[in-house]
C-alpha positions in Angstrom: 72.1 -8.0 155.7 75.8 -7.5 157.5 77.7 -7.2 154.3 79.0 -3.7 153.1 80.7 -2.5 150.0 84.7 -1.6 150.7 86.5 1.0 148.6 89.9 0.0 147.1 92.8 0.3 149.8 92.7 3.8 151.1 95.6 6.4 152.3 95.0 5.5 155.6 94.9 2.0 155.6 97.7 1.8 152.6 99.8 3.5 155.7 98.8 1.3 158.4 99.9 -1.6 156.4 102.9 -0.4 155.3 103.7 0.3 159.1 102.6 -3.0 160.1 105.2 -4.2 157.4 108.1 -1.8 158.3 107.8 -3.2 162.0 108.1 -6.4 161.2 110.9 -5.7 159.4 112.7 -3.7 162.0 112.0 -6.0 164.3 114.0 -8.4 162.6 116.7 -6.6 162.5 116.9 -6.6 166.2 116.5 -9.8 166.9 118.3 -11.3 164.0 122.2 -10.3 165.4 122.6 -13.3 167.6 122.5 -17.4 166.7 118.8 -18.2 165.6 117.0 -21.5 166.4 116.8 -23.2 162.5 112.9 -22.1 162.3 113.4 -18.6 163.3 116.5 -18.6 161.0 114.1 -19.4 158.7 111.8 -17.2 159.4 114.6 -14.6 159.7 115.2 -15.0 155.6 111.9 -15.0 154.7 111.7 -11.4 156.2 114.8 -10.8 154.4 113.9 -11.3 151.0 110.6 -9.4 151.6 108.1 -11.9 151.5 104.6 -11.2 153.4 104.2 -11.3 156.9 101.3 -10.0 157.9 98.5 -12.7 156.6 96.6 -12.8 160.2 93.0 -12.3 159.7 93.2 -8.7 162.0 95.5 -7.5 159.8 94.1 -8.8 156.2 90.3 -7.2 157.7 91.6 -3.9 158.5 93.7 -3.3 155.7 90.3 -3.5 153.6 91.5 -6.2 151.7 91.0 -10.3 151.8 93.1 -12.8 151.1 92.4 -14.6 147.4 93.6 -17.8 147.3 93.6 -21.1 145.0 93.3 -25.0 145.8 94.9 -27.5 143.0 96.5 -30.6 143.6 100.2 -30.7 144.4 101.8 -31.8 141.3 99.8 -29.8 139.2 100.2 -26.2 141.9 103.1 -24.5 139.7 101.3 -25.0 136.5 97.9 -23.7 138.1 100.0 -20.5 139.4 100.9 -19.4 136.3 98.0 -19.7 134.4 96.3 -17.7 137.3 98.3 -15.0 137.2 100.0 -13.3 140.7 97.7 -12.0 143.1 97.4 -15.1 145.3 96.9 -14.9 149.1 96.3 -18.3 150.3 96.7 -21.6 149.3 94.6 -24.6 150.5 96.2 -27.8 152.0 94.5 -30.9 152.5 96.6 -33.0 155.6 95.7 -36.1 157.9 96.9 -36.9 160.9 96.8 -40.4 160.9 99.9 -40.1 158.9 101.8 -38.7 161.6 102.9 -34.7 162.6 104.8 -34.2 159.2 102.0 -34.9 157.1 102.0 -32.2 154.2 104.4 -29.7 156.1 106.4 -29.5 152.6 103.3 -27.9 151.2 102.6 -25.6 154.1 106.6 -24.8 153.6 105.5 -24.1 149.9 102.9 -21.8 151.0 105.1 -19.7 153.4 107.8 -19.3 151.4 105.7 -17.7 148.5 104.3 -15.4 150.9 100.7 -17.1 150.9 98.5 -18.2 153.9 98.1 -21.7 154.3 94.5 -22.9 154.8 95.4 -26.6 156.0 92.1 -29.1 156.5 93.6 -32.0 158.9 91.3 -35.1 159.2 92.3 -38.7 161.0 92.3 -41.0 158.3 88.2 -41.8 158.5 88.7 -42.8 162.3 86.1 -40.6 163.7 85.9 -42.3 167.0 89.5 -42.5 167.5 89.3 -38.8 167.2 86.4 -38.3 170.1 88.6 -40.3 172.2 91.6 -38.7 171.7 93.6 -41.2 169.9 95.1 -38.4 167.8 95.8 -35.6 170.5 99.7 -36.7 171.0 99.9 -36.3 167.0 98.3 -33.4 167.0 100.4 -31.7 169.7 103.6 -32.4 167.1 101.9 -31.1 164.5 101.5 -28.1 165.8 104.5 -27.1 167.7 105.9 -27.9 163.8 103.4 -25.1 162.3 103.9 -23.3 165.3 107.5 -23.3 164.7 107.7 -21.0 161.6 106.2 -18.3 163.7 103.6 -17.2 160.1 100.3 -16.8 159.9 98.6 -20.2 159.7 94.7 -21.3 159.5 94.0 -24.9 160.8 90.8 -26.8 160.6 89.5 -30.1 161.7 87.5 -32.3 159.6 86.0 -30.4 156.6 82.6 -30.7 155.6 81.8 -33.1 158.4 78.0 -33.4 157.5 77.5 -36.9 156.1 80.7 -38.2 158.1 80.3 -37.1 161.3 77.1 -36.7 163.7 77.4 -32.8 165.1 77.9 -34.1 168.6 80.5 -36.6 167.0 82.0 -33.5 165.4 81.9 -31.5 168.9 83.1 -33.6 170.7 86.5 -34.7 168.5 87.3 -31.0 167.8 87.3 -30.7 171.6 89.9 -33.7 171.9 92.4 -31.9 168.5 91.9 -28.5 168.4 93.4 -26.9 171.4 96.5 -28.5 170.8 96.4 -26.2 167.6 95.5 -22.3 169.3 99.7 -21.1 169.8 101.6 -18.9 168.3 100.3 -17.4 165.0 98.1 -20.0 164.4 94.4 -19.3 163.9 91.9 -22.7 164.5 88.0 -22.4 162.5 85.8 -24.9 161.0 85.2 -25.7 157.7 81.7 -26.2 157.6 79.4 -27.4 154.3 78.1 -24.1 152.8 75.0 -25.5 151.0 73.2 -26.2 154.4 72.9 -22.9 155.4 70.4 -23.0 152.2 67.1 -24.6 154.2 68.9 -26.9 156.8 70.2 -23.9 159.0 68.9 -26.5 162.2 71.5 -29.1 160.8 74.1 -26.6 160.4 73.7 -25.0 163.9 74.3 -28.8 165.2 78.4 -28.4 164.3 78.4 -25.1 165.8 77.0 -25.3 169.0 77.9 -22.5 171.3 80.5 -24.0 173.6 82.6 -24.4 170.0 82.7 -20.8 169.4 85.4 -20.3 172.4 87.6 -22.8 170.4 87.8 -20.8 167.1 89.5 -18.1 165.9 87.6 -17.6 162.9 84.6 -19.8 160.8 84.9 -20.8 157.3 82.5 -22.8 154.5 83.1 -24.9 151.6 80.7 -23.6 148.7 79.6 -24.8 145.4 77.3 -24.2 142.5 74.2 -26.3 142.6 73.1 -28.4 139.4 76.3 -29.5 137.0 78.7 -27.4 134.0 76.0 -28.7 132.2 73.1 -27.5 133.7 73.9 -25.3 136.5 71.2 -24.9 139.8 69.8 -21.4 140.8 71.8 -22.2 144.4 74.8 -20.1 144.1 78.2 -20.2 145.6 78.4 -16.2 146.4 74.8 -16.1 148.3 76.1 -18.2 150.9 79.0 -15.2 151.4 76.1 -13.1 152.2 74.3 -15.9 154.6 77.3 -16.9 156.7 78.2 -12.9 157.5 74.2 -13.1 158.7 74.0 -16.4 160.4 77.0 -15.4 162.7 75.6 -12.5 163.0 72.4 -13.8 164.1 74.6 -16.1 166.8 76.0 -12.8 168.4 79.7 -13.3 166.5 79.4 -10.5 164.1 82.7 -9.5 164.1 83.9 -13.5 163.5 86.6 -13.4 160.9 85.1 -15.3 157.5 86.9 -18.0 155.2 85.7 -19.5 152.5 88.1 -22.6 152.1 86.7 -23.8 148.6 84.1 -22.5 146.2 83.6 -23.4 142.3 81.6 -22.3 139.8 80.5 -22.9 136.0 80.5 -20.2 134.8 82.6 -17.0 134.7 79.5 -14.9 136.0 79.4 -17.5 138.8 83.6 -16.8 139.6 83.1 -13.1 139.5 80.2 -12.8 141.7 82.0 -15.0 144.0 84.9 -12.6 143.9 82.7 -10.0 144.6 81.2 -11.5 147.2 84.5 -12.5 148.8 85.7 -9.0 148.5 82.8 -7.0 149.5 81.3 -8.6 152.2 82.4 -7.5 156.0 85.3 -9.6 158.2 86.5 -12.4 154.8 89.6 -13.3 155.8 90.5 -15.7 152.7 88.7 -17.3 149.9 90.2 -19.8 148.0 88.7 -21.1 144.3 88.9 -24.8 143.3 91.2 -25.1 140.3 90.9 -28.9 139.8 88.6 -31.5 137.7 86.7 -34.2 139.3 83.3 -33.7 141.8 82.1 -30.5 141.6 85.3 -29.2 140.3 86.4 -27.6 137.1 89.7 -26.6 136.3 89.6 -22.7 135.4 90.3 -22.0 131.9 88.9 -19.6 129.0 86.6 -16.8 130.6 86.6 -18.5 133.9 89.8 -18.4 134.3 89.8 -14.6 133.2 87.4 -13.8 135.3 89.6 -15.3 138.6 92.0 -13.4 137.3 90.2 -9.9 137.4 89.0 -10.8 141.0 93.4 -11.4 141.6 93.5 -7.7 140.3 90.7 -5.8 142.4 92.6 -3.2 144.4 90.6 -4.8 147.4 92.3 -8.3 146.8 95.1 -8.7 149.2 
């Protein structure tokens, strides 16, 4: 199993963080005494008033620490943060590009200025054959030169959870057409794949990651839920597949692929601390973000669920 326990932040690494961190700052400095393009100005004053920079899986992994991080919808993000507590890292984003290069970029604007990493799903409004032949690559150019432009720590994915939507050679061959538009600056492309297949359909998973797809990404991320209902849960498990992806790449000779785990639930507070466990614990997680929302397999955190988020928010090892 390729998943090892790491100690709370240690001299060393607390040092090379905070190094990493007073370089960024210096370097603003420097550059920061002439007339600044509006996104680097931008950029400038978010260094200023001390807000995270260095959210770029490398960093986050070798600091001993992952990145935890919360999806909710939009209008009800604020309230969500405060019940949760600080200790957020990343914030999940849902976008589309068939409406167009802006789509969501106030929410990714959100993200960055509260020092979180935004975890931004973009899918083509249900036209998966537009996508294969590249009706969406001019749109997806604009879009990223925009996310590009902030010059943060960004992770992009195409298509979440394809399996049901998409053929795997459907799904190849459209993030062939959208992604490379995406790999500049300080953004980092994966996919988000669906977790529960890597339960007994490893064959069907393989099929949206074939090898020529691993050149495209940066890092490779699940979504992962609870099996059953809150009523009667299922023995499947969201923090086993934690465990099972670190193997699986393993097994595929990318070992030392960053992790994400854009969404996972759970119904019960054991369920939501083993998670957190799992997230922390296990080698090369970059982010994990929990669903705080009703509706599917979602349940907004409250009670001891939402206490035990919060201790995973206060592990030392939590970002």
């Amino acid at each position: 199993m390729e998943t090892i326990s790491r100690s709370p932040l240690d001299r060393r690494n607390a040092l090379r963080l905070g190094a990493l961190l007073g370089a960024a700052g210096t370097l603003t400095a420097a550059t920061t005494s002439r007339p600044l393009p509006p996104a680097a100005a931008a950029t400038a004053t978010r260094q200023r008033q001390g807000r995270p920079r260095r959210l770029g899986p490398r960093p986050v992994i070798r600091s001993g620490t992952t990145l935890i991080g919360m999806s909710a919808p939009a209008d009800a993000w604020h309230r969500r943060v405060r019940e949760v507590g600080h200790g957020l890292g990343a914030r999940r984003i849902y976008a589309d590009l068939a409406d167009g290069a802006d789509s969501q970029l106030k929410l990714v604007e959100q993200a960055h200025d509260a020092g979180l990493l935004p975890v931004i799903s973009y899918k083509v409004g249900g036209d998966a054959a537009g996508a294969v032949s590249g009706r969406y690559n001019a749109v997806a150019e604009r879009a990223a030169a925009r996310l590009a432009s902030y010059d943060l720590a960004t992770a992009v994915s195409f298509w979440h959870e394809p399996y049901g939507d998409l053929t795997g050679a459907e799904y190849a061959a459209a993030s062939k057409q959208l992604l490379p538009a995406f790999r500049r600056g300080r953004l980092k492309v994966g996919p988000i794949l669906n977790g529960w297949l890597l339960d007994n359909q490893k064959g069907v998973f393989a099929s949206y990651c074939p090898d020529d797809l691993f050149h495209l990404w940066d890092w490779f991320g699940i979504d992962t839920y609870e099996s059953g209902t809150r009523t009667s849960p299922g023995d499947r498990k969201p923090a086993e597949r934690v465990a099972a992806l670190s193997d699986y790449l393993a097994a595929r000779g990318h070992r030392r692929m960053p992790l994400g785990v854009a969404e996972y639930n759970g119904y019960s507070a054991r369920s939501i601390a083993d998670m957190g466990e799992a997230l922390l614990a296990t080698r090369n997680v970059w982010f994990g973000c929990v669903w705080n929302s009703t509706g599917g397999r979602g349940w907004t955190l409250s009670g001891d669920r939402l206490a035990a988020f919060r201790d995973t928010l206060a592990d030392p090892r939590c970002a």
